[in-house]
C-alpha positions as CSV (number, residue, x, y, z in Angstrom):
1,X,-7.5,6.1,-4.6
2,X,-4.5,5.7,-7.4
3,X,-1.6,4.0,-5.8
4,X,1.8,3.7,-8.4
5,X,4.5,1.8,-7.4
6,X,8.0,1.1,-9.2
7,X,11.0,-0.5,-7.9
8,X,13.4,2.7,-8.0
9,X,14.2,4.8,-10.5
10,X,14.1,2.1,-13.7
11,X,11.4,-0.1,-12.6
12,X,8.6,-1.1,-14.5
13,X,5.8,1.3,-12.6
14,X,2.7,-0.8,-12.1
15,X,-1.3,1.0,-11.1
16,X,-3.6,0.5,-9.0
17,X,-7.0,1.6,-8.6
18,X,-9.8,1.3,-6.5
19,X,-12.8,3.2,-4.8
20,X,-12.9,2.8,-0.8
21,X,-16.3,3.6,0.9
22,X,-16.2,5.0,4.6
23,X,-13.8,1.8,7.0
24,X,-13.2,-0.2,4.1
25,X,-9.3,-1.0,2.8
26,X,-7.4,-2.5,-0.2
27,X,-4.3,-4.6,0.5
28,X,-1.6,-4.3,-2.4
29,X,1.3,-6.9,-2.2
30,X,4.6,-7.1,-4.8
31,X,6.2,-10.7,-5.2
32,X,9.9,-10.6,-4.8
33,X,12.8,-13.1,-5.6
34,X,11.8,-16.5,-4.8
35,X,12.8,-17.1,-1.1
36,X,12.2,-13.3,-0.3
37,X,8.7,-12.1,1.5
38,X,7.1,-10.0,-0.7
39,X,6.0,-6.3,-0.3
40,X,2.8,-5.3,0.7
41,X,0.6,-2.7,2.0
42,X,-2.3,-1.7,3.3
43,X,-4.5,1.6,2.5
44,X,-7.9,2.2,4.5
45,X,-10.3,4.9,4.2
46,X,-11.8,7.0,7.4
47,X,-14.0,9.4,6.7
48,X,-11.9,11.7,4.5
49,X,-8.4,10.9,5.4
50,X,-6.6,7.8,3.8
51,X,-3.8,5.8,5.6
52,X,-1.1,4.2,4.2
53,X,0.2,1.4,6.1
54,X,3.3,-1.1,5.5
55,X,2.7,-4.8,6.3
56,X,5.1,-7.4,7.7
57,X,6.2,-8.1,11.2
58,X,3.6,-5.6,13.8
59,X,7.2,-4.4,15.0
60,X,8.2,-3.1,11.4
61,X,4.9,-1.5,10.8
62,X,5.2,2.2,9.5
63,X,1.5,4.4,9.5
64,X,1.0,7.5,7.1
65,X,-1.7,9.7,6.3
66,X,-2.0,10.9,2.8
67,X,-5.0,13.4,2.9
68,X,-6.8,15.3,5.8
């Protein structure tokens, strides 16, 4: 799994990499401006399907599948 992630257009782009096994998960989280919460996500593996998940309050949780 690559994961790239820029803030817009001119933002400095920043990689990730990592290799989940079957149920595992990798947690990616952006600092913001001091007093701001920061960014994060989540992206778990099952079976061959990978899931994208945005973190913060369980009501502002969105779920996305990037591969079948």
């Amino acid at each position: 799994m690559i994961a790239t992630i820029a803030d817009g257009e001119a933002g400095l782009p920043v990689r990730f990499s990592a290799t989940l096994a079957e149920g595992q998960s990798a947690r990616i989280s952006v600092p913001r401006k001091l007093g701001e919460p920061e960014q994060s996500l989540e992206i778990s593996r099952s079976g061959d399907k990978l899931t994208v998940t945005e973190l913060g309050s369980v009501s502002n949780q969105r779920t996305g599948a990037l591969a079948d």
